[in-house]
C-alpha positions as CSV (number, residue, x, y, z in Angstrom):
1,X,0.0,0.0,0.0
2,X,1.2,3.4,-0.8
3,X,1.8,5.7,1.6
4,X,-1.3,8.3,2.5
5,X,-1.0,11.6,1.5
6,X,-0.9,14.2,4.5
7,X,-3.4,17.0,4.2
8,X,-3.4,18.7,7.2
9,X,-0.1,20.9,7.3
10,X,-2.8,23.6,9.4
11,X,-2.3,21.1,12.4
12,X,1.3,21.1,12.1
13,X,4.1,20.8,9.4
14,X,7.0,18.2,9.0
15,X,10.3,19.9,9.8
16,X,12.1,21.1,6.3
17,X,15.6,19.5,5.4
18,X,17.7,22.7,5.8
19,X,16.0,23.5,9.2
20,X,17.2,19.9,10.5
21,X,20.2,20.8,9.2
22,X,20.6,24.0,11.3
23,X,19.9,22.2,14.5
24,X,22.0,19.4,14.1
25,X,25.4,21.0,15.4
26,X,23.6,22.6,18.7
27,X,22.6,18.6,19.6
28,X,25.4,17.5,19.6
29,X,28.6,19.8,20.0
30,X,27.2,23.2,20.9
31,X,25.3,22.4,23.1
32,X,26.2,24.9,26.1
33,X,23.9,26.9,28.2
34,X,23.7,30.2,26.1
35,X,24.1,32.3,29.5
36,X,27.3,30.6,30.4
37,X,30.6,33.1,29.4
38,X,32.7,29.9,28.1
39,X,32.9,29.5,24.1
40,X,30.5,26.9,24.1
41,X,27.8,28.9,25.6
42,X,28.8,31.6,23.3
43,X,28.3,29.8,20.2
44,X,24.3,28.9,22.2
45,X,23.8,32.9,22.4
46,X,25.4,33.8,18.9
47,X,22.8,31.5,17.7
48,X,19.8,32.8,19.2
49,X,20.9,36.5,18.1
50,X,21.2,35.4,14.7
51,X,17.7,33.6,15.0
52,X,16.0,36.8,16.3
53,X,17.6,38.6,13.5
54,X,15.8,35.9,10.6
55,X,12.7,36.0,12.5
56,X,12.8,39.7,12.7
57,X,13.3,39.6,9.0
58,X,10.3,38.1,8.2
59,X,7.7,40.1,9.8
60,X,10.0,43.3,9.2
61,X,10.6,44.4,12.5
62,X,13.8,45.2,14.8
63,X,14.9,42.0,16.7
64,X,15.1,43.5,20.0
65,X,11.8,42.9,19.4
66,X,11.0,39.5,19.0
67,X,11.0,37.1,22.6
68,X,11.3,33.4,21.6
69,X,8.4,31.3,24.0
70,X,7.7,27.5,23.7
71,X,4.8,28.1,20.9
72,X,1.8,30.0,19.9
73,X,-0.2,29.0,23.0
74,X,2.1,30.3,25.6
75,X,2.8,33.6,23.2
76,X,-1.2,34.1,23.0
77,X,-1.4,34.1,26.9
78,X,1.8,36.5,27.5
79,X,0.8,38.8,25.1
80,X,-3.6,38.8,26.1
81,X,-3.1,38.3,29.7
82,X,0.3,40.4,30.1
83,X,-1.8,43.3,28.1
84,X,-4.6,43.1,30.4
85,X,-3.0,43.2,34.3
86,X,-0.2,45.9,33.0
87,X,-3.0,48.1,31.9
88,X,-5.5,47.5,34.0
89,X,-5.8,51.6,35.6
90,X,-6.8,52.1,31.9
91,X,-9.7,49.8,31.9
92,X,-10.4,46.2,31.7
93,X,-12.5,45.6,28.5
94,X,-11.1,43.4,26.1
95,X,-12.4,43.0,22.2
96,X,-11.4,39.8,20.0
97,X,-14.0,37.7,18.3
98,X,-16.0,35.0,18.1
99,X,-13.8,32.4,16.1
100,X,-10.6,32.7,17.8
101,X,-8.5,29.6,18.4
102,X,-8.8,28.6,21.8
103,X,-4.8,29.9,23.2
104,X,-7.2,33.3,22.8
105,X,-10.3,32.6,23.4
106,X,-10.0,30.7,26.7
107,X,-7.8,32.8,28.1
108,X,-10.0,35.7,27.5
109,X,-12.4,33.4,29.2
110,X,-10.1,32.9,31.9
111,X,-9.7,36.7,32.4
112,X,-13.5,37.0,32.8
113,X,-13.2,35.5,36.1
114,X,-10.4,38.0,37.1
115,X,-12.6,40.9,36.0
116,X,-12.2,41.7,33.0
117,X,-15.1,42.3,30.6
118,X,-15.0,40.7,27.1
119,X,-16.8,41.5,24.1
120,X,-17.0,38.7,21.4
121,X,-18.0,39.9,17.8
122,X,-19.5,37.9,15.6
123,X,-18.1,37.4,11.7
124,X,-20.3,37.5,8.4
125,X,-21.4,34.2,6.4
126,X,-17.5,33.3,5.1
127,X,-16.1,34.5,8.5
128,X,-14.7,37.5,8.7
129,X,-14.8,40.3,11.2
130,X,-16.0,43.2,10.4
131,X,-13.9,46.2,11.8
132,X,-17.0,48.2,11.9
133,X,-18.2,46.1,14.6
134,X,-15.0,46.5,16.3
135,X,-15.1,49.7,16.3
136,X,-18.9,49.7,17.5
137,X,-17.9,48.2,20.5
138,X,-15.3,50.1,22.3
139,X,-15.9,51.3,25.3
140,X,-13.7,54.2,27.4
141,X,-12.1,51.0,29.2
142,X,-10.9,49.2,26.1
143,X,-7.6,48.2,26.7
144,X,-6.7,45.9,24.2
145,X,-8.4,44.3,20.7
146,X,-7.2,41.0,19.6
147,X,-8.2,39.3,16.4
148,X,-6.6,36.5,14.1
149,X,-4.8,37.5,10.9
150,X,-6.1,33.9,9.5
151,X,-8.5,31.5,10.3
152,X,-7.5,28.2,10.9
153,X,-10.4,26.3,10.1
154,X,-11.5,27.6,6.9
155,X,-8.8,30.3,6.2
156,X,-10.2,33.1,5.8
157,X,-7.7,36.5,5.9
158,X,-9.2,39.1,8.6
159,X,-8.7,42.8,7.5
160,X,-6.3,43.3,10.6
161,X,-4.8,46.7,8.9
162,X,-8.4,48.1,9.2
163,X,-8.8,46.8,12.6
164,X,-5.3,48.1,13.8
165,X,-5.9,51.5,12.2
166,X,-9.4,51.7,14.5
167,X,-7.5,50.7,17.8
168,X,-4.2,53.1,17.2
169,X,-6.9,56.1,16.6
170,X,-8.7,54.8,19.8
171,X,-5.1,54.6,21.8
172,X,-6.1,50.9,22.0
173,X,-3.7,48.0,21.9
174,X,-3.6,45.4,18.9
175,X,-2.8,42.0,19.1
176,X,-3.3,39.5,16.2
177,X,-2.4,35.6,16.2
178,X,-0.5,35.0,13.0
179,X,0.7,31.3,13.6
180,X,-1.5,30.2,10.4
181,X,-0.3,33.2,8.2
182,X,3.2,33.4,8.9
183,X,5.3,31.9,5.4
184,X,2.2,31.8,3.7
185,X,1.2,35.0,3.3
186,X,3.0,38.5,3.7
187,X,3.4,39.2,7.4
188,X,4.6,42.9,8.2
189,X,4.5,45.4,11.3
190,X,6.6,47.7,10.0
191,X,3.8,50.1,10.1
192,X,3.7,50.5,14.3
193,X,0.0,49.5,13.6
194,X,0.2,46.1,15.2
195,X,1.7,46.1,19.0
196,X,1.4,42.1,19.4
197,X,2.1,39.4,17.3
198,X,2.3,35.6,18.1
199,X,3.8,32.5,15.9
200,X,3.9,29.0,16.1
201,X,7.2,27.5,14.4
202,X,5.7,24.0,13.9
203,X,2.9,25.7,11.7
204,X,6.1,26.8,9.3
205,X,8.5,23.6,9.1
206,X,10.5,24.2,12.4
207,X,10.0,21.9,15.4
208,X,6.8,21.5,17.8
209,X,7.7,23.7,20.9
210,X,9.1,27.0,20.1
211,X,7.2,30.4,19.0
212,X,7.3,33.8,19.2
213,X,5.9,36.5,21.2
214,X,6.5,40.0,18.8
215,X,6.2,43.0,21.4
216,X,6.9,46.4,19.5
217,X,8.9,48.6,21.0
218,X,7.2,50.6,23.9
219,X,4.7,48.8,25.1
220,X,4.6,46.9,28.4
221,X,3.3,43.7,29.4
222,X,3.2,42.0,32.7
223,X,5.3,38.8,32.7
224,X,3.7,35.3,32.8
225,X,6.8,33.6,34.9
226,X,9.9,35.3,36.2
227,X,13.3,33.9,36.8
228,X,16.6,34.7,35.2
229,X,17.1,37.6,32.9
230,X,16.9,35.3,29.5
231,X,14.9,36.9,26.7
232,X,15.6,40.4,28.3
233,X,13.8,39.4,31.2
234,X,10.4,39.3,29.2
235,X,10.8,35.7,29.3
236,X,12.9,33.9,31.7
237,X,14.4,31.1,31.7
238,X,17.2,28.5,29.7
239,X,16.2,29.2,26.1
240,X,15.5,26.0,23.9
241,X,18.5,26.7,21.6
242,X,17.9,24.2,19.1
243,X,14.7,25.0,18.7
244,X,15.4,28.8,18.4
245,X,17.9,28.2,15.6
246,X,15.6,26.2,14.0
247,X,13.0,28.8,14.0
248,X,15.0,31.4,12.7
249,X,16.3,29.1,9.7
250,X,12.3,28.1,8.8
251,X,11.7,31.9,8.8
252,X,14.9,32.6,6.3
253,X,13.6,30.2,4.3
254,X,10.0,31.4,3.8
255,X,10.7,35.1,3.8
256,X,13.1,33.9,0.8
257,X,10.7,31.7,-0.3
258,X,7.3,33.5,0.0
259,X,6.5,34.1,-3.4
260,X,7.1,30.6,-5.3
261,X,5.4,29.1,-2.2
262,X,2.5,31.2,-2.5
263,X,2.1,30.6,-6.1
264,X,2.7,26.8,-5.7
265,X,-0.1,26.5,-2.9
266,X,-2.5,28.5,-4.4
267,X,-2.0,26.7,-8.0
268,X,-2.3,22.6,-6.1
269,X,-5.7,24.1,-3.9
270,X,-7.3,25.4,-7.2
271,X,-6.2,22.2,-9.2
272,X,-7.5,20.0,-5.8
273,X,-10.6,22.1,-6.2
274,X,-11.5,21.8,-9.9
275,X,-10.9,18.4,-9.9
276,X,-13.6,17.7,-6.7
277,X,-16.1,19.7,-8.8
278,X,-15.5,18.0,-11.9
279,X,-16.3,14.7,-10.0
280,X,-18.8,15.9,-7.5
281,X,-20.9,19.1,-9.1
282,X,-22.9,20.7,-7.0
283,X,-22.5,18.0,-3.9
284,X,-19.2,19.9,-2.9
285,X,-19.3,23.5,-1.0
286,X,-16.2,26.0,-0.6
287,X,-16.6,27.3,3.2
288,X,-15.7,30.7,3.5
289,X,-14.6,33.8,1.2
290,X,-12.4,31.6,-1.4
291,X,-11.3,35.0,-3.0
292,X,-9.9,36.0,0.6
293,X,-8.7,32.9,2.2
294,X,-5.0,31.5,2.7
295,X,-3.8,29.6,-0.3
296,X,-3.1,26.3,1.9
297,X,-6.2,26.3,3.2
298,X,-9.5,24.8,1.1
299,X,-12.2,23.9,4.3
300,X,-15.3,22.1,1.9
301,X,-18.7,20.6,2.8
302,X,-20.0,17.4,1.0
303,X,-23.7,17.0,0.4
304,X,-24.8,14.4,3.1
305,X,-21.4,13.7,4.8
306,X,-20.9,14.7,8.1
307,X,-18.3,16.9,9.4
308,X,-16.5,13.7,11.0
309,X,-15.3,11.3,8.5
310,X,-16.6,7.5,10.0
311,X,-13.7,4.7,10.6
312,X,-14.7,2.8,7.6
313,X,-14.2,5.8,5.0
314,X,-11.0,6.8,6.7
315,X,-9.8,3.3,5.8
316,X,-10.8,3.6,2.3
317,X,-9.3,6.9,1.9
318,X,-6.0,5.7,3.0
319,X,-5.9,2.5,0.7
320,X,-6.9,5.0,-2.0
321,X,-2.8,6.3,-2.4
């Protein structure tokens, strides 16, 4: 039997030959404790600074402003919940919406029973958010306005420049969870617009564990855990060096990469698509705004199939390849 195709590179991605590459040397000879003064921890530090630097490159931003965290999940909470208690003399009214992944939506959930107040806005019929909405529900106690750059369900592209340009005239914080966009679209905060971004590297063929917390320049956050002065003291403790390396080498390679991988997702999801509606007609749906949606991403409903394929269809699908 031939092997099954993998489909689901949303969920995760397999870790790219050059980014292996990268981390083999920090496995197994420099492997020191990047905080130690010796040369071996040196090489550890020199490595993370150069990481910082091809992660910075990617979303086009200085590197003294990127912290390295264990993955999306942990950069969603610092940046939501570190927002909220640093600023909480301003207000505590909090604005995302109603499709977020759960490393924002729960936590925002969570700070409902530490007192903040959290307004969830709904999307239209493909889901997106609708900055007038956003805008309709600030309050004088709006602190901070978090929304995803993509959707990871059915794709969908919010129109975070819109909602960013609402919260900077509002002297509102902006945070956006970019772990599906990231490499696959263009990611940029050059602007000033955006004050909080996360990533997930495993989302953009590095390694499970490691992700990014971008915090522009200016704007304070209460720290989740504290500890040593690693990450500038934003996020202590011994960073996960190879991890970090490999991170910064997946982000060289799609910021070098962007365009051709663009093109060659988008062309494979329209040639996937055509060829389901050649077979199927009208029995297949495209969820969502297809003009407006990432170009890995193609979220389809089949006339009278459920939502959750059955065991015995799974094992047909598999000896199908």
């Amino acid at each position: 039997m031939k092997k099954p195709v993998y489909l689901d590179y949303n969920a995760t991605t397999p870790i790219a030959p050059e980014v292996a590459e990268a981390m083999t040397p920090f496995i197994y000879t420099s492997f020191g404790n990047p905080s130690s003064f010796y040369s071996i921890g040196r090489q550890g530090k020199e490595a993370i600074e150069k990481a910082r630097i091809q992660v910075a490159g990617l979303i086009r931003c200085h590197p003294g402003e990127i912290f390295f965290t264990s993955g999306g999940t942990e950069s969603n909470n610092h940046a939501i919940s570190g927002a909220a208690f640093a600023n909480r003399e301003a207000g505590r009214h909090i604005i995302t919406s109603s499709i977020e992944h759960p490393a924002v939506t729960n936590v925002c959930r969570w700070l409902e029973t530490c007192g903040s107040d959290v307004t969830y806005t709904g999307t239209d019929k493909y889901g997106a958010v609708d900055p007038a909405e956003i805008e309709k529900a600030i309050r004088p106690d709006t602190i901070l306005v978090t929304v995803m750059h993509a959707n990871n369900e059915i794709g969908t592209i919010q129109p975070i420049n819109d909602i960013a340009a609402i919260t900077k005239k509002n002297n509102i914080l902006f945070h956006t969870d970019a772990a599906q966009s990231a490499g696959k679209i263009k990611v940029d905060v050059s602007s000033g617009m955006i004050d909080l971004l996360t990533m997930a590297g495993h989302k953009l063929y590095s390694p499970k564990g490691i992700g990014v917390l971008y915090l522009r320049e200016g704007v304070k956050i209460r720290n989740l855990m504290h500890g040593g002065e690693q990450e500038n003291g934003v996020r202590p403790g011994t960073e996960n060096v190879i991890h970090i390396v490999a991170l910064g080498k997946a982000c060289e390679i799609a910021g070098r990469d962007l365009e051709e991988t663009h093109n060659n997702l988008l062309s494979t999801r329209e040639k996937l698509l055509s060829g389901l509606r050649e077979k199927l007609g009208s029995r297949v749906r495209v969820n969502g705004n297809h003009a407006n949606t990432l170009p890995n991403t193609l979220s389809l409903a089949f006339k009278d199939v459920g939502a959750h394929m059955h065991a015995p269809f799974a094992r047909v699908q598999q000896e199908m390849y």
